[in-house]
TIRO-2110 file (N, C-alpha, C; in Angstrom, 1 decimal):
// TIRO-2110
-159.5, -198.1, -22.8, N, 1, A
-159.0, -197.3, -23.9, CA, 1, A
-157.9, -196.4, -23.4, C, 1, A
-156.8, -196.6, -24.2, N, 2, A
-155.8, -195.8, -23.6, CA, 2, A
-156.5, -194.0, -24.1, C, 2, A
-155.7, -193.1, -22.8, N, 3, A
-155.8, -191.6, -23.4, CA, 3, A
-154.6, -191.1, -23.3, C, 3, A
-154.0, -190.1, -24.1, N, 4, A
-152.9, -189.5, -24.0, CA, 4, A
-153.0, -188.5, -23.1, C, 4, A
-152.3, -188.1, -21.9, N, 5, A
-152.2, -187.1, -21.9, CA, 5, A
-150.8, -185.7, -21.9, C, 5, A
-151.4, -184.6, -22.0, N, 6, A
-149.9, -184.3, -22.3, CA, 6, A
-149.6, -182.8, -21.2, C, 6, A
-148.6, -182.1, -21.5, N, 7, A
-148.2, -181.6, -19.9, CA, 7, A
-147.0, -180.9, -20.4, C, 7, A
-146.8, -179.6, -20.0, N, 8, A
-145.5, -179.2, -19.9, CA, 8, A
-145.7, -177.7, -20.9, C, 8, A
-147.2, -177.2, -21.4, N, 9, A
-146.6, -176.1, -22.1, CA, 9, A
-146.5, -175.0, -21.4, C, 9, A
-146.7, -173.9, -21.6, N, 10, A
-146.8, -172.1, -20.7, CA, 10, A
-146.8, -171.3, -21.6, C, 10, A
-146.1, -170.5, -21.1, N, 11, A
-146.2, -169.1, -21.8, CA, 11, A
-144.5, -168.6, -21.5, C, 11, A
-143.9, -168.5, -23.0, N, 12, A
-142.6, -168.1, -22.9, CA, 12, A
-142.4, -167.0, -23.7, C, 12, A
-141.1, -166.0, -23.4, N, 13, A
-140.3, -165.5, -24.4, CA, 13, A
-139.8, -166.0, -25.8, C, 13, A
-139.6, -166.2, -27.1, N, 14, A
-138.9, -165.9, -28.3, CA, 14, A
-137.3, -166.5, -27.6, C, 14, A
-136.8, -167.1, -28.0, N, 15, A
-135.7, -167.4, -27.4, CA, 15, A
-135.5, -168.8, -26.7, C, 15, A
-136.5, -168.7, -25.9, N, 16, A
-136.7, -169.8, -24.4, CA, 16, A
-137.1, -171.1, -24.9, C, 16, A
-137.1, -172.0, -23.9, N, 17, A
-137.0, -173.2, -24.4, CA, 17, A
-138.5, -174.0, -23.3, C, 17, A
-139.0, -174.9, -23.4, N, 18, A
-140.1, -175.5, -23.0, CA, 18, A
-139.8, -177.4, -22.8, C, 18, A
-140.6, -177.7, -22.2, N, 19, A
-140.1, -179.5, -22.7, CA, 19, A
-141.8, -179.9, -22.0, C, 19, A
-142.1, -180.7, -23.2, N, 20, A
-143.3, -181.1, -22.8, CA, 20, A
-143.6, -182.5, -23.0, C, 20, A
-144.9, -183.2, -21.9, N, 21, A
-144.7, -184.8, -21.9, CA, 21, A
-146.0, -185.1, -22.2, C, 21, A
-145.9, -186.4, -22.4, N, 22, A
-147.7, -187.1, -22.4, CA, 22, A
-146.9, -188.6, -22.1, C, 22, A
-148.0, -188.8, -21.5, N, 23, A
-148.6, -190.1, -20.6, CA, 23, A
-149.8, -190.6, -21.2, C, 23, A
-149.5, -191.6, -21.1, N, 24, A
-150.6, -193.1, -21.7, CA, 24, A
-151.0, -193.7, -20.2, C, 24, A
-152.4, -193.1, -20.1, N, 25, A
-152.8, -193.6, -19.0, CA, 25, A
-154.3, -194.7, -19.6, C, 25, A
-154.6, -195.5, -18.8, N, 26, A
-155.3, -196.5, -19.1, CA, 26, A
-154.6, -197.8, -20.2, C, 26, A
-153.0, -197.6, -20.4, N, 27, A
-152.8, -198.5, -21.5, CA, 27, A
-151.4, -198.1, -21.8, C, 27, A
-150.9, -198.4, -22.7, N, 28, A
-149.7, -198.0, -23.0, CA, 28, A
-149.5, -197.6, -24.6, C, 28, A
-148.4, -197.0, -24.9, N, 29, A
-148.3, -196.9, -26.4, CA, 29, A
-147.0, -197.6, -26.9, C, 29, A
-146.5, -198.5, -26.0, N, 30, A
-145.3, -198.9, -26.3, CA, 30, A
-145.3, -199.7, -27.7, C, 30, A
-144.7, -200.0, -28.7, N, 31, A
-145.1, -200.5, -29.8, CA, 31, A
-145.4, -199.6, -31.1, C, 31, A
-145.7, -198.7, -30.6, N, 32, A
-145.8, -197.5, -31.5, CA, 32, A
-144.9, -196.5, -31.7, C, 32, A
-144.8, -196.0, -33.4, N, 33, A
-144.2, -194.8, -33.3, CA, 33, A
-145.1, -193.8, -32.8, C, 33, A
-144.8, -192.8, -31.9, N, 34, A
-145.8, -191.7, -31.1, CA, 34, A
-144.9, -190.2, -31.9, C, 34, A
-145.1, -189.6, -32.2, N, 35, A
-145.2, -188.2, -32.4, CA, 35, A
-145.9, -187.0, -32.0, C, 35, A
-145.4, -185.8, -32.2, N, 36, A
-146.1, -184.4, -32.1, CA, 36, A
-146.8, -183.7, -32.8, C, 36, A
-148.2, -183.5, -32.7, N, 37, A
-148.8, -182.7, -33.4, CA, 37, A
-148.8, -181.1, -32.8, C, 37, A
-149.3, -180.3, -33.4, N, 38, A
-150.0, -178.6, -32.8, CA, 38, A
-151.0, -178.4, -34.1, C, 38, A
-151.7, -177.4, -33.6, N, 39, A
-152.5, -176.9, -34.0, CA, 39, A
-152.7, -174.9, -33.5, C, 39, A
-152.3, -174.3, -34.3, N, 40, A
-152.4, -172.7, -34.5, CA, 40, A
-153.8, -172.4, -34.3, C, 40, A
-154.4, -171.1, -33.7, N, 41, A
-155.6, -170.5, -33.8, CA, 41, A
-156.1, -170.8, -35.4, C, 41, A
-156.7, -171.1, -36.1, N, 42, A
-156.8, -170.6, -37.7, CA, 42, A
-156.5, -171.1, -38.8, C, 42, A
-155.7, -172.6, -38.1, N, 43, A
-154.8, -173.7, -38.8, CA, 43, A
-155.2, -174.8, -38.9, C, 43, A
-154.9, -175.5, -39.7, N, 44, A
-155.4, -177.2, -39.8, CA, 44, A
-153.9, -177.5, -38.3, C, 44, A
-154.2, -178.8, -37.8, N, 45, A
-153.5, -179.4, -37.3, CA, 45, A
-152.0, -179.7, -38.2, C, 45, A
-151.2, -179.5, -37.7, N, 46, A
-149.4, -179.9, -39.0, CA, 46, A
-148.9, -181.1, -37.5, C, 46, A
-148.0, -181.8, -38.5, N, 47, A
-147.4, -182.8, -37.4, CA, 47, A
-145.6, -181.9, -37.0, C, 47, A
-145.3, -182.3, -36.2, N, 48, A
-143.8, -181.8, -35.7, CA, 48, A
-143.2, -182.5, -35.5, C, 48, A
-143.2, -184.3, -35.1, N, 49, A
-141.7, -184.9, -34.9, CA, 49, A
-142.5, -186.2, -34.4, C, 49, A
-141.5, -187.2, -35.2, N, 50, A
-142.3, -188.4, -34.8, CA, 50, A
-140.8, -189.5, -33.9, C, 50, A
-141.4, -190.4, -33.2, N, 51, A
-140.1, -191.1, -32.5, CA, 51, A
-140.5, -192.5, -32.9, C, 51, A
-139.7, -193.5, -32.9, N, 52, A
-140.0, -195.0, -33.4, CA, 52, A
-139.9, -195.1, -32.2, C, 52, A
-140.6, -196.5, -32.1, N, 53, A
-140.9, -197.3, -31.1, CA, 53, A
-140.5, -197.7, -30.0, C, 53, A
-138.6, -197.7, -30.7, N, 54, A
-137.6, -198.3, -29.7, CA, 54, A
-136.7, -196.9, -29.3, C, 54, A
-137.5, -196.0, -29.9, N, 55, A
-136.5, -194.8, -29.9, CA, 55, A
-135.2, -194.5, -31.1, C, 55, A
-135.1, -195.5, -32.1, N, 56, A
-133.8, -195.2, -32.4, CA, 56, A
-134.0, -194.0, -33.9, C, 56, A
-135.6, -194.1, -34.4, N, 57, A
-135.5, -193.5, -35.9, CA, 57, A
-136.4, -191.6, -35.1, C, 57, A
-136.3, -190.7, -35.6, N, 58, A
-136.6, -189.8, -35.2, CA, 58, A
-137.1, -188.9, -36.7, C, 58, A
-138.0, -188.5, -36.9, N, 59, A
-138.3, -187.3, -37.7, CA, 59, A
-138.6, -185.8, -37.2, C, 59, A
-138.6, -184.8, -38.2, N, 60, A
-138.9, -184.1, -37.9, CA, 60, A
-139.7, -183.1, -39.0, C, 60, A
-140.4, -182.1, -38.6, N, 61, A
-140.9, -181.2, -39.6, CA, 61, A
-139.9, -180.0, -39.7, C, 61, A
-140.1, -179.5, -41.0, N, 62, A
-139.4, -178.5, -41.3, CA, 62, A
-139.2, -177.8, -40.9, C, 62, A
-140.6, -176.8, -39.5, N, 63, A
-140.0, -175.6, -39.7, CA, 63, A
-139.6, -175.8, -38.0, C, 63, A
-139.5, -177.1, -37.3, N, 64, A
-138.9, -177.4, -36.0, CA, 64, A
-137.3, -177.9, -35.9, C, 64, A
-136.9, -178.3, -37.2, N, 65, A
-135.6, -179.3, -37.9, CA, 65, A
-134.3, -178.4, -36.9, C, 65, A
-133.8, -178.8, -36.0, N, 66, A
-132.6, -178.6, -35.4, CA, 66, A
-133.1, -177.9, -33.9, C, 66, A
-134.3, -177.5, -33.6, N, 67, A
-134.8, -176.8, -32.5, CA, 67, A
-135.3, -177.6, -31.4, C, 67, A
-136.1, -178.4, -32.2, N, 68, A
-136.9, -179.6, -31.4, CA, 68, A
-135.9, -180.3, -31.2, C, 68, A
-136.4, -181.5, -30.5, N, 69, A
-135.8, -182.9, -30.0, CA, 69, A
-136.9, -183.7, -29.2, C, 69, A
-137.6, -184.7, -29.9, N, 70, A
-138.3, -185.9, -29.5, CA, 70, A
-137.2, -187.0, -28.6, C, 70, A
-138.3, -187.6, -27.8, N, 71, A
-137.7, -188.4, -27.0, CA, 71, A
-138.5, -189.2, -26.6, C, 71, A
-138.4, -190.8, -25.4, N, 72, A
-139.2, -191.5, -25.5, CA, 72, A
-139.0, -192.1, -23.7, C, 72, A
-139.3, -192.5, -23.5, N, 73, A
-139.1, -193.5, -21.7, CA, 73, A
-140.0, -194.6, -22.3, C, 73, A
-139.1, -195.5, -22.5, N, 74, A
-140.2, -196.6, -23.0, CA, 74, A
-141.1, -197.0, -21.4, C, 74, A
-139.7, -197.3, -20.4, N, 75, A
-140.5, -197.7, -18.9, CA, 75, A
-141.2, -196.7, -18.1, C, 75, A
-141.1, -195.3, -18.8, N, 76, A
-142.4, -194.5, -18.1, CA, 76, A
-143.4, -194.4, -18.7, C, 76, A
-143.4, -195.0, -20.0, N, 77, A
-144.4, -194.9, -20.8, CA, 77, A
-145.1, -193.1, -21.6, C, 77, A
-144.0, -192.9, -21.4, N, 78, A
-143.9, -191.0, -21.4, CA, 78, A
-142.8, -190.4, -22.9, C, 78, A
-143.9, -189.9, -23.4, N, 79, A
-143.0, -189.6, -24.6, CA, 79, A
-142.7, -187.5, -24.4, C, 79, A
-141.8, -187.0, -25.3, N, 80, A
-141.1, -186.0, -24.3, CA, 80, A
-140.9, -184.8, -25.8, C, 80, A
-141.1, -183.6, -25.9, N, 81, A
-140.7, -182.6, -26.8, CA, 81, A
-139.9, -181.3, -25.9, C, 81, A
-138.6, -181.6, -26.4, N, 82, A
-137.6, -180.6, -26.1, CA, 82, A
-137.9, -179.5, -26.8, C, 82, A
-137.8, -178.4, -27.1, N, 83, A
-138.4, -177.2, -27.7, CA, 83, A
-137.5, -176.2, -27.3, C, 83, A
-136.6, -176.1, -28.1, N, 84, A
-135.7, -174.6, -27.9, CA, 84, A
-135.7, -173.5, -28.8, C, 84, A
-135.0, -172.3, -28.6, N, 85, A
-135.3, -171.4, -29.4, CA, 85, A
-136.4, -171.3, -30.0, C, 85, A
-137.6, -170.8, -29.1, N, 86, A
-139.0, -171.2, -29.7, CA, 86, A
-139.1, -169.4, -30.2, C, 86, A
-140.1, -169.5, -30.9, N, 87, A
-140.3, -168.4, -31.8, CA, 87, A
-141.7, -168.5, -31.4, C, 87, A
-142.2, -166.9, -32.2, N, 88, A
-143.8, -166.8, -31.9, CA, 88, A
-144.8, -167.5, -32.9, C, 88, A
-144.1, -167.9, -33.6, N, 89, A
-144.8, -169.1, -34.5, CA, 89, A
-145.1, -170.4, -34.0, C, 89, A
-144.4, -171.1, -33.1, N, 90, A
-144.1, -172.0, -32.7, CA, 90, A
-145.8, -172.2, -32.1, C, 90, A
-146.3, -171.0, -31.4, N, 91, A
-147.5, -170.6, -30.9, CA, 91, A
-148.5, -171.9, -31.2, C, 91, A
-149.2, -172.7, -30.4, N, 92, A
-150.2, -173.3, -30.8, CA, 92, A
-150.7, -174.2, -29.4, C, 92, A
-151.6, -175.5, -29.3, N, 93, A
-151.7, -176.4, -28.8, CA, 93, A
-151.1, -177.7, -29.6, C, 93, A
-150.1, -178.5, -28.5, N, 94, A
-149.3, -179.6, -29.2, CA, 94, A
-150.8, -180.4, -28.7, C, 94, A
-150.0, -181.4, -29.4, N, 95, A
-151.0, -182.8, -29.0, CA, 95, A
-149.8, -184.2, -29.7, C, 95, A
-150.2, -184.9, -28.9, N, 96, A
-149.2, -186.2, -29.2, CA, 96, A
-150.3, -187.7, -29.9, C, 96, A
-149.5, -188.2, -30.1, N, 97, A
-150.5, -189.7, -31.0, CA, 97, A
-149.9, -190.6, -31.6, C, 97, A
-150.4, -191.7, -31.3, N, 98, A
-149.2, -192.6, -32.6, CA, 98, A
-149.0, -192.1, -34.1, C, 98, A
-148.4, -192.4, -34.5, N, 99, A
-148.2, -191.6, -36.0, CA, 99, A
-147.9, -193.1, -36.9, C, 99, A
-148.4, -192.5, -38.2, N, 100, A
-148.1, -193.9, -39.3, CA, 100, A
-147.2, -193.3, -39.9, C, 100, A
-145.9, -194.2, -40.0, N, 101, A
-144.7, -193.9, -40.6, CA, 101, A
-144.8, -193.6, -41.6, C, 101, A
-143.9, -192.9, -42.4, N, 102, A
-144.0, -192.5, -43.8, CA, 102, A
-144.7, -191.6, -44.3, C, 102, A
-146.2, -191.6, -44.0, N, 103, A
-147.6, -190.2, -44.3, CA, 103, A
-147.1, -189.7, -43.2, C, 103, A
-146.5, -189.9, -41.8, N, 104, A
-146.7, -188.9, -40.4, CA, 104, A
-147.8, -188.3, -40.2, C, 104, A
-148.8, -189.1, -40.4, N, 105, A
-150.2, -188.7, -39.9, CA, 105, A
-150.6, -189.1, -38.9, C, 105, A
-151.5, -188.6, -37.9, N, 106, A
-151.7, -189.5, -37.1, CA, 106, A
-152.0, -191.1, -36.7, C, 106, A
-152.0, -191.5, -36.0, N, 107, A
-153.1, -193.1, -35.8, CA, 107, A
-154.6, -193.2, -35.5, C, 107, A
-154.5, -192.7, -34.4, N, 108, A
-155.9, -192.9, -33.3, CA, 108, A
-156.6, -191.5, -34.0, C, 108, A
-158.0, -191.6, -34.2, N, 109, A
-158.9, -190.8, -34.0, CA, 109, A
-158.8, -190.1, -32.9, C, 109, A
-158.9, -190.4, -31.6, N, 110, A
-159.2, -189.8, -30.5, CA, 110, A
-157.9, -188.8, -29.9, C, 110, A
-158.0, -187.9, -29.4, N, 111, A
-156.6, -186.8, -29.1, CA, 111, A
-157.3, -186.6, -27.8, C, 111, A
-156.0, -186.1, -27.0, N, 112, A
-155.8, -185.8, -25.6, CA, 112, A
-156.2, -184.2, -26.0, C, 112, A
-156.1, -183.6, -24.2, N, 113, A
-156.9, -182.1, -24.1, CA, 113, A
-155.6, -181.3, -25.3, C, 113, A
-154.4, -181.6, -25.2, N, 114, A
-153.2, -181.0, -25.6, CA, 114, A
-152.8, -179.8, -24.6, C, 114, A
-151.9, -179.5, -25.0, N, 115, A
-151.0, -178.3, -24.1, CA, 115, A
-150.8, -177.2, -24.6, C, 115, A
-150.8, -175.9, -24.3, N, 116, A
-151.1, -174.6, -25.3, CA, 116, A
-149.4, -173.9, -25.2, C, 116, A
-148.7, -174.0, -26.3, N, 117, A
-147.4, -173.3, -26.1, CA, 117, A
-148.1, -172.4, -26.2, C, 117, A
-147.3, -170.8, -25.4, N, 118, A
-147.7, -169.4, -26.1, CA, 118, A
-145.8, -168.6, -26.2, C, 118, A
-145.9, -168.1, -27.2, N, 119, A
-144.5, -168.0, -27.8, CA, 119, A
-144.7, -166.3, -27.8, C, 119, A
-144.2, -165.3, -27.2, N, 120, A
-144.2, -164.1, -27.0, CA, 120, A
-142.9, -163.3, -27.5, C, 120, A
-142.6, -162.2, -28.5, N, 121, A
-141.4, -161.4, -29.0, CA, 121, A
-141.3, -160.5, -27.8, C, 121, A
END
């Protein structure tokens, strides 16, 4: 069974920028579109940016649209969230997963530990 895992958040300034990864260990997700989830203290889970397969189609959510930037390594098997001018909203645990195109909901039931951005003014 593949597991995602993912890597790369901290604790930043309002302003600062972050870049975080996950890795498909036990398997791969190549073939899939993979995207970004988070999840806020208090919040349902919202999706943040999804990447196609081969890399070429990219989405994004609204309140990330020009900040973020998804990305993909098909031969590392490592999919990637660039994260700039992060705000204290931004605040949450990402989590990554294949995503069904169109709804941008997740795929897989099962989610990795995720990674805790913390977004400080």
């Amino acid at each position: 069974q593949v597991q995602l895992v993912e890597s790369g958040g901290g604790l930043v300034q309002a302003g600062g920028s972050l870049r975080l990864s996950c890795v498909a260990s036990g398997g791969t997700f190549s073939g899939y579109a993979m995207g970004w989830f988070r999840q806020a203290p208090g919040k349902e889970r919202e999706f943040v940016a999804v990447i196609g397969s081969l890399g070429g189609y990219t989405y994004y959510g609204d309140s990330v649209k020009g900040r973020f930037t998804i990305s993909r390594d098909i031969a590392k098997n490592t999919l990637y969230l660039q994260m700039n001018s992060l705000k204290p909203e931004d605040t949450a645990v990402y989590y990554c997963n294949a995503v069904i195109l169109g709804n941008y909901i997740p795929q897989f039931d099962s989610w990795g530990q995720g990674t805790q951005v913390t977004v400080y003014s």
